[in-house]
C-alpha positions as CSV (number, residue, x, y, z in Angstrom):
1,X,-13.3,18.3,-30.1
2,X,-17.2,19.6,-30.9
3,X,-19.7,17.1,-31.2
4,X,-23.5,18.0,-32.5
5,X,-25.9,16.0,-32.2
6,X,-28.9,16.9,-33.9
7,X,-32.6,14.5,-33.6
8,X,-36.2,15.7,-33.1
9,X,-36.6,12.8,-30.5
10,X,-35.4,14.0,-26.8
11,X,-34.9,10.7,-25.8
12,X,-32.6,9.9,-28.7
13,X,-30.5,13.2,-28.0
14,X,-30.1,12.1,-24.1
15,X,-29.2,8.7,-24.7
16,X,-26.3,9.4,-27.1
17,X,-25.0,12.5,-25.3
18,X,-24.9,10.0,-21.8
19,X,-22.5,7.1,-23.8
20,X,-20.6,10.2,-25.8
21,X,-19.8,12.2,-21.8
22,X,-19.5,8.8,-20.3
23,X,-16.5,7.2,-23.3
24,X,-15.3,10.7,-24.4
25,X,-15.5,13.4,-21.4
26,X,-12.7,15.5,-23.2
27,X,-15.3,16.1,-26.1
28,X,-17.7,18.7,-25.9
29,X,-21.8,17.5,-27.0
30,X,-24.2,20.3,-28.3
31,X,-27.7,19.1,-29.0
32,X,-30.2,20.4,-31.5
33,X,-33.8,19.2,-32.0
34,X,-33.9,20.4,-35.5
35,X,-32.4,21.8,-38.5
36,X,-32.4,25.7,-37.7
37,X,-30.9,25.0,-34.0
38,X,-28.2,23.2,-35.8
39,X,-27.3,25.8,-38.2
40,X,-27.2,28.6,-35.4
41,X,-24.5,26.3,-33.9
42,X,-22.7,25.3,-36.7
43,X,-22.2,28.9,-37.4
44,X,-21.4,29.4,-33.9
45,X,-19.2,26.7,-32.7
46,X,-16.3,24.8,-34.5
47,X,-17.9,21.9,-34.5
48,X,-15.8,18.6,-35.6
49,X,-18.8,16.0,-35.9
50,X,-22.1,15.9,-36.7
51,X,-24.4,13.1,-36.0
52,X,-28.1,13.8,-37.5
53,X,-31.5,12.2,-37.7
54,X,-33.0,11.9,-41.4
55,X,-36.4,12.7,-40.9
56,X,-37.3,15.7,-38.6
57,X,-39.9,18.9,-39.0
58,X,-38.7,21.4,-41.6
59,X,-36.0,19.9,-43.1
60,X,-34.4,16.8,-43.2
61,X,-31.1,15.9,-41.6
62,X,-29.9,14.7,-45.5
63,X,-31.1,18.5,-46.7
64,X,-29.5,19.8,-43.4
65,X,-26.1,18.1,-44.3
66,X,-26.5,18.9,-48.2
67,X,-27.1,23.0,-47.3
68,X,-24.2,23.0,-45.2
69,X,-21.5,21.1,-47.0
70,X,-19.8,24.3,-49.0
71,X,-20.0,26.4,-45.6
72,X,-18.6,23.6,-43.3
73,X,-16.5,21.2,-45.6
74,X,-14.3,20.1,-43.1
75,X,-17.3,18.6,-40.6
76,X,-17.8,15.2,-40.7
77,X,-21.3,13.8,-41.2
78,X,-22.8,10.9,-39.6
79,X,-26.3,10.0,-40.2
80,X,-28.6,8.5,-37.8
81,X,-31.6,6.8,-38.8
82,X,-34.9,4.4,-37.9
83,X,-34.9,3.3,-41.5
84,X,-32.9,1.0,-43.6
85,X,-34.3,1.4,-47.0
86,X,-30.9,1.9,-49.1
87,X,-32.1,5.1,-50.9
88,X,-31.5,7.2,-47.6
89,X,-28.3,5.3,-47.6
90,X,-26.9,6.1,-50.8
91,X,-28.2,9.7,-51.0
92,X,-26.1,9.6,-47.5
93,X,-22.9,8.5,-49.0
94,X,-23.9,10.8,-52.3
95,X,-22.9,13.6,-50.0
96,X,-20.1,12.8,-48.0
97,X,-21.7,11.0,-44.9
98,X,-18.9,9.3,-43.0
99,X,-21.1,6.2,-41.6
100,X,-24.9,5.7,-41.4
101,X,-25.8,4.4,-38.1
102,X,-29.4,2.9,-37.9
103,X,-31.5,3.1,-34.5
104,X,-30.9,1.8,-32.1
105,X,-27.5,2.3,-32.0
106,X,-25.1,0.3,-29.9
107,X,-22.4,1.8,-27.2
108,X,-19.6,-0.3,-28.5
109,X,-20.2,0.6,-32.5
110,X,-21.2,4.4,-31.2
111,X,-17.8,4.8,-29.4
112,X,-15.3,2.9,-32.3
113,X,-17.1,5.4,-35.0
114,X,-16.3,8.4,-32.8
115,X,-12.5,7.2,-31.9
116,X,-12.0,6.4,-35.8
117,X,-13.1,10.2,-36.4
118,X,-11.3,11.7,-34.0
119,X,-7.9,9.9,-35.2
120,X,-8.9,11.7,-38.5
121,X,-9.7,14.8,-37.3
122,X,-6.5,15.1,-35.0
123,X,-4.5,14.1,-38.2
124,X,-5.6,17.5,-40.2
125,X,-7.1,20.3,-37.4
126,X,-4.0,22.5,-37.7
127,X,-4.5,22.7,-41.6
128,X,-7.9,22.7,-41.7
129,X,-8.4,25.7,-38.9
130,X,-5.5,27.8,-40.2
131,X,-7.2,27.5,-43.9
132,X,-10.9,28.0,-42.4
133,X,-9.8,31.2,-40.6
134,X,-8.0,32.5,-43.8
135,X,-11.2,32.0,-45.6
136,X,-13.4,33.2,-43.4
137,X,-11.8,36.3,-43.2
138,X,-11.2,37.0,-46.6
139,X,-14.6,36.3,-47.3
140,X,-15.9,38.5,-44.7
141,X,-13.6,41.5,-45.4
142,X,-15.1,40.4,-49.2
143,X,-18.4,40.8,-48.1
144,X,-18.3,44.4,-46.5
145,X,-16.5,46.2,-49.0
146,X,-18.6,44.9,-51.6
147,X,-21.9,46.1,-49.8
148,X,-20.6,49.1,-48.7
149,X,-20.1,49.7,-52.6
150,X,-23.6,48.5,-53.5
151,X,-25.0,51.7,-51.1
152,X,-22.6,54.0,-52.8
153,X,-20.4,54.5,-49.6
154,X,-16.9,54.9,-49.3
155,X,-14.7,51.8,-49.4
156,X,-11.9,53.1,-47.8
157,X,-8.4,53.3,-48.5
158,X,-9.3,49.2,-49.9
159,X,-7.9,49.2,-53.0
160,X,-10.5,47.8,-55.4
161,X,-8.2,47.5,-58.4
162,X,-7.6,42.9,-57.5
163,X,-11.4,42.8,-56.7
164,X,-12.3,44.3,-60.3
165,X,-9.5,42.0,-62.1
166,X,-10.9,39.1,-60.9
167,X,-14.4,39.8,-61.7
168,X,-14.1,42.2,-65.2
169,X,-17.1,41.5,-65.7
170,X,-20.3,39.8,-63.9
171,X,-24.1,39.7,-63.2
172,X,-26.2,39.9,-60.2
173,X,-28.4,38.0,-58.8
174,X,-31.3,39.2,-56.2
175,X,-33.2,37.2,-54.1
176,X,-35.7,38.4,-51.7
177,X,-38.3,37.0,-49.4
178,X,-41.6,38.6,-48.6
179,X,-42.6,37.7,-45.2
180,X,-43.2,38.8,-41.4
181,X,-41.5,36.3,-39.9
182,X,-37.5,36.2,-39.0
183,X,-35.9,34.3,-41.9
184,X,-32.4,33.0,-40.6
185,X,-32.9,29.7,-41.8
186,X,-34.1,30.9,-45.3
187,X,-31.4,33.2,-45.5
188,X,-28.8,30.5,-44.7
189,X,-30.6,27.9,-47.6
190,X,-30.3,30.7,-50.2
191,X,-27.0,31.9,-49.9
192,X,-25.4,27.9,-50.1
193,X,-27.9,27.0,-53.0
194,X,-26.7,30.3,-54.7
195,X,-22.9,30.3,-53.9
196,X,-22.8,26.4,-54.8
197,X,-24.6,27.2,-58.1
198,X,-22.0,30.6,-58.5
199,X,-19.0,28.0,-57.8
200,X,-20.3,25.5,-60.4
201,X,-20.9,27.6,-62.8
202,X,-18.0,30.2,-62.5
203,X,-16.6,32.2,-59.7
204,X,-18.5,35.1,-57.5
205,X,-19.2,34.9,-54.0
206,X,-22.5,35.9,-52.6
207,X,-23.7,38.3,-49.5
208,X,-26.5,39.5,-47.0
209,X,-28.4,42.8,-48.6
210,X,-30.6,43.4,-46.4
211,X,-32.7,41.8,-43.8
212,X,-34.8,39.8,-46.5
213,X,-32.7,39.9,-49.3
214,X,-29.7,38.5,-50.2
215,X,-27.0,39.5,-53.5
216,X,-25.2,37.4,-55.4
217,X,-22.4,38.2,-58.0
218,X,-21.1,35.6,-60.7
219,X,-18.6,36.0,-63.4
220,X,-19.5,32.6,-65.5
221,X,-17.4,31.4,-68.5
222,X,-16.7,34.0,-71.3
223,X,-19.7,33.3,-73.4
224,X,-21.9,31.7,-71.7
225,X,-25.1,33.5,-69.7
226,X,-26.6,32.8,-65.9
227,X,-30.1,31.7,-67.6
228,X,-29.3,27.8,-66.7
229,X,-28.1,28.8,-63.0
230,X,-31.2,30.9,-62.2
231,X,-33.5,28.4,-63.4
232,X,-32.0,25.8,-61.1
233,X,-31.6,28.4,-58.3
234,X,-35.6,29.0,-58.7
235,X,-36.5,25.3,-59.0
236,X,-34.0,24.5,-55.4
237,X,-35.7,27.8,-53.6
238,X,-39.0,26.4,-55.0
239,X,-38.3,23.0,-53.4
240,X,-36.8,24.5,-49.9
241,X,-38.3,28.1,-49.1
242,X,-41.7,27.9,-47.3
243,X,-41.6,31.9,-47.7
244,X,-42.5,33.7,-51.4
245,X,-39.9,34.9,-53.2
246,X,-38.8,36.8,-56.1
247,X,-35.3,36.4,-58.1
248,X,-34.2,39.2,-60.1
249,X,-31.0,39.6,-62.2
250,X,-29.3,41.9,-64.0
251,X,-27.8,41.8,-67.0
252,X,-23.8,41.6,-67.9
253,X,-22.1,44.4,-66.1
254,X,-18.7,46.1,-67.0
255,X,-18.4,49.0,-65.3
256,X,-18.3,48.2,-61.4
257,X,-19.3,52.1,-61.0
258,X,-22.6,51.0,-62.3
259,X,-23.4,48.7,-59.3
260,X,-25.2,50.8,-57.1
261,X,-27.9,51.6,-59.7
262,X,-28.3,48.3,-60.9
263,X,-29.0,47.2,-57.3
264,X,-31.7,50.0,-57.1
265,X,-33.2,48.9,-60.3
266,X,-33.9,45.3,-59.2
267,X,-35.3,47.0,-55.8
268,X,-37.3,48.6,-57.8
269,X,-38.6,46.1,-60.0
270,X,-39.3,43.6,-57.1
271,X,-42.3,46.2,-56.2
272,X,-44.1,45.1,-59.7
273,X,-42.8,41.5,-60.0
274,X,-44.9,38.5,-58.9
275,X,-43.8,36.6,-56.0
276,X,-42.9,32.7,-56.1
277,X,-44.3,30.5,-53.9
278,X,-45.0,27.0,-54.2
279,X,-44.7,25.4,-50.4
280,X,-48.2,24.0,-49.5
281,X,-48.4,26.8,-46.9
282,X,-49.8,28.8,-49.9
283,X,-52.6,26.8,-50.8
284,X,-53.5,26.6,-47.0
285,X,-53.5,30.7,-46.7
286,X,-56.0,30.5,-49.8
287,X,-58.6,28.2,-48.1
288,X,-58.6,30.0,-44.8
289,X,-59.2,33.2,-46.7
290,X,-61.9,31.5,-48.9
291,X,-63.5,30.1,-46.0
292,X,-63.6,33.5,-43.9
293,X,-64.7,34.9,-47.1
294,X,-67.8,32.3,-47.4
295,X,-68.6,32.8,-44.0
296,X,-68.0,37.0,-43.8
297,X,-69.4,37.6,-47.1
298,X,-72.0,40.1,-45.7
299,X,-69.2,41.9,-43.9
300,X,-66.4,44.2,-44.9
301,X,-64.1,42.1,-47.1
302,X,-61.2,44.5,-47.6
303,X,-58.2,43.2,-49.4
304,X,-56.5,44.4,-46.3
305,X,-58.8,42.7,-43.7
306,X,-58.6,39.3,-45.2
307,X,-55.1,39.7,-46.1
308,X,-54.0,40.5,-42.1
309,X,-56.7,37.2,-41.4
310,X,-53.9,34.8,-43.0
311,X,-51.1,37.3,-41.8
312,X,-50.2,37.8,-45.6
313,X,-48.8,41.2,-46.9
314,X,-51.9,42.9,-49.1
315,X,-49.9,43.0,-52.3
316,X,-48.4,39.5,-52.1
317,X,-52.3,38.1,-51.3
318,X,-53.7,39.7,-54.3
319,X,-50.8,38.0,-56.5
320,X,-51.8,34.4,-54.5
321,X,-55.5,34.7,-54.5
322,X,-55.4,35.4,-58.4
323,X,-53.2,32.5,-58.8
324,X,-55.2,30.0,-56.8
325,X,-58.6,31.1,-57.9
326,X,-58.3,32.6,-61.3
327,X,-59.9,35.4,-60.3
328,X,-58.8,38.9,-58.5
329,X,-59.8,39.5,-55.1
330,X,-62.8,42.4,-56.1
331,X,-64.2,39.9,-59.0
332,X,-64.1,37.6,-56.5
333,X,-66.0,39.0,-53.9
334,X,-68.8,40.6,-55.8
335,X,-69.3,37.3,-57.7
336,X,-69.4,35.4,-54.2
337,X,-72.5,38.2,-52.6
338,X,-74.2,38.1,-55.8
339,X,-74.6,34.5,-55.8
340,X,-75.6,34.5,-52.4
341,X,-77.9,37.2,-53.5
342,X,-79.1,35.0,-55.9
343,X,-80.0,32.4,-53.2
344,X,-81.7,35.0,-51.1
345,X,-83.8,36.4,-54.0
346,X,-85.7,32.6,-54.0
347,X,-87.4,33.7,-50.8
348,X,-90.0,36.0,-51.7
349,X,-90.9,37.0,-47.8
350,X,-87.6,38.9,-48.2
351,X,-87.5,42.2,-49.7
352,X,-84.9,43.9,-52.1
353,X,-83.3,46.1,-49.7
354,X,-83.0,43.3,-46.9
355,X,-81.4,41.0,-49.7
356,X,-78.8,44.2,-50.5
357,X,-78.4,44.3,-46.9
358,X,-77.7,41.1,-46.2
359,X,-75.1,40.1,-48.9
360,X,-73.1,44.0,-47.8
361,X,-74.7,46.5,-49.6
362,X,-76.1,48.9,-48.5
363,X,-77.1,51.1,-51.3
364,X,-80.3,49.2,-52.9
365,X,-79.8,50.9,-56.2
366,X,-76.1,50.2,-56.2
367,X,-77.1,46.4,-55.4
368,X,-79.2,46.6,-58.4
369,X,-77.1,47.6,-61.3
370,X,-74.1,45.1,-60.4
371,X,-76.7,43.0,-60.0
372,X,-77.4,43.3,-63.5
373,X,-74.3,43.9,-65.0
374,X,-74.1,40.5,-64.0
375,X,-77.1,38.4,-64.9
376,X,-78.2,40.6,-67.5
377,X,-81.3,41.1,-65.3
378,X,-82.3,43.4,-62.7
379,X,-82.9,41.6,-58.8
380,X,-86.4,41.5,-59.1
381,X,-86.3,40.3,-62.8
382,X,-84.7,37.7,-61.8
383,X,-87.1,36.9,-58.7
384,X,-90.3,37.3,-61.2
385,X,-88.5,34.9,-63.3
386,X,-88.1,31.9,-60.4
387,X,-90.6,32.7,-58.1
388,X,-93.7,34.7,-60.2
389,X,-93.7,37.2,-57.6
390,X,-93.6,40.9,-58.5
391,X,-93.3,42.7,-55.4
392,X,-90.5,45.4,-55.4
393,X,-90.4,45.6,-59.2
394,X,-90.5,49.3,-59.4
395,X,-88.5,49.3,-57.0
396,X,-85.3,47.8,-59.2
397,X,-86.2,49.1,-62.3
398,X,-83.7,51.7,-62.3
């Protein structure tokens, strides 16, 4: 039998793995410090039990065992914890936790929960694994022909004709991520939020597009649209994703022919459609930007050269910046010189062209007319107005 561990304290994982090797040497331990180690094994390993920490970086061992519970219903959960407030607890037993185990946890009550689960796992393995390969390979086999079909390739000698009678007709749902970084973990959270959604709602199954995109297909109720199911989708990814993202759907389809171009059409569309992104790493990408800004106003402030400052893509920067400021990146920037040019103009030792200069212009005349465009007065207008002094006045006239 597969035991997981999974805790963001070393000395917590040690200790537990020692009295589980030491009572149960037949067993075999795997150890995970955090939520994304734990799904690479769970997908990796049959694992029997898993015994989790609540509260660790990312997410949560309660968010951990809530994501996993469609792929993995046959594990059995045990959570670990340092707290005894009965919220964790009942959310615990909400979702199917065997026993909730507070820190720190005794040899004797550690060993009679495992012995208990493994009298109930022995009781069902043959069932459970013969079902679980089934599945899995149907799903699998499900899974390729259906994106070979979405790229307009040949499915073989697979005859289609089941596939379309159970699903006469359906809508897709796109998801896709806009980031550098590798995204297993946010691919595994958005396809079991979708395909438990899809299972509530109707029937469907859901699959890997492409490296940061993932397709879903639901055939709901006769009558009934996907508008509810998006809505939650959007407000779980929301909550979950630390990565922007877009959802696009289509609507009702008939023809399965038509699936390829539908596909490309939501491709399409994601190129004009405003990313989603509400994980605090947002608002922190905003005020390293501002503050590089603030700092570099005098500088070349490129959409591109900030953008690669917070490691952002260009086009998803512009949509954040606009968001968090009110104001587009270009509106943004000349507003921020000009008030610095504003500042400058105060010091009358300081000539027009070293204030131009200064704030990253350097055409004078240029300087000038956004400068008034602006204020409604020309720089040196403006520097008569504060200061009395008239030097340079020809200069800006024009």
């Amino acid at each position: 039998m597969d035991i997981l561990i999974v805790d963001d304290e070393t000395i917590i994982l040690q200790g537990i793995q020692r009295t589980l090797q030491n009572r149960f040497p037949e067993h075999t331990i795997h150890l995970a410090s955090n939520a994304e180690q734990a799904i690479n094994i769970l997908r990796s390993q049959t694992i029997h039990i898993v015994l989790t920490d609540i509260l660790m970086p990312g997410m949560t061992g309660l968010e951990l065992m809530n994501m996993s519970r469609s792929r993995h219903p046959h594990v059995k959960w045990v959570v670990i914890s340092a707290y005894s407030e009965f919220s964790y607890a009942q959310e615990a037993v909400r979702l199917g936790a065997k026993d909730y185990l507070l820190k720190p946890i005794g040899k004797e009550v550690l060993s009679e929960m495992i012995r208990k689960l493994s009298e109930e796992i022995a009781h069902d393995t043959e069932l459970i694994e013969e079902a679980e390969l089934l599945k899995t390979n149907r799903k699998f086999l499900q899974e390729a022909v259906f994106q070979r079909w979405v790229q307009g390739l040949d499915t073989g000698r697979i005859d289609m004709g089941p596939f379309v009678e159970q699903h006469p007709y359906f809508y897709l749902i796109m998801v896709k991520m806009e980031t550098d970084k590798a995204v297993f973990l946010e691919n595994f959270i958005i396809e079991n939020v979708l395909l438990e959604l899809i299972e509530r709602c109707g029937k469907g199954f859901v699959t890997v597009h492409d490296s940061k995109s993932l397709l879903g297909l639901v055939t709901p109720p006769e009558g009934t649209s996907i508008a509810q199911l998006v809505e939650e989708l959007r407000s779980h990814l929301i909550k979950y994703l630390k990565v922007p993202f877009q959802i696009m759907t289509t609507e009702r389809i008939e023809q399965f022919q038509s699936v390829p171009a539908e596909v490309q059409r939501m491709r399409q569309a994601s190129t004009t459609q405003v990313y989603e992104h509400h994980a605090s790493g947002s608002d922190r990408s905003v005020e390293v930007a501002l503050q590089y800004m603030r700092t570099h106003y005098q500088d070349d402030l490129s959409l591109e050269k900030v953008a690669s400052i917070v490691y952002l893509n260009p086009v998803y920067f512009s949509q954040l910046f606009k968001q968090k400021t009110g104001q587009g990146f270009k509106d943004f920037v000349i507003n921020l010189r000009l008030e610095q040019a504003k500042q400058l103009l105060l010091n009358p030792k300081l000539k027009l062209a070293d204030v131009a200069e200064r704030i990253g212009y350097q055409d004078m005349r240029h300087f000038s007319q956004v400068f008034k465009k602006k204020y409604g007065v020309t720089p040196s207008e403006f520097r008569q107005e504060h200061t009395g002094d008239k030097t340079d006045t020809l200069l800006s006239r024009d």
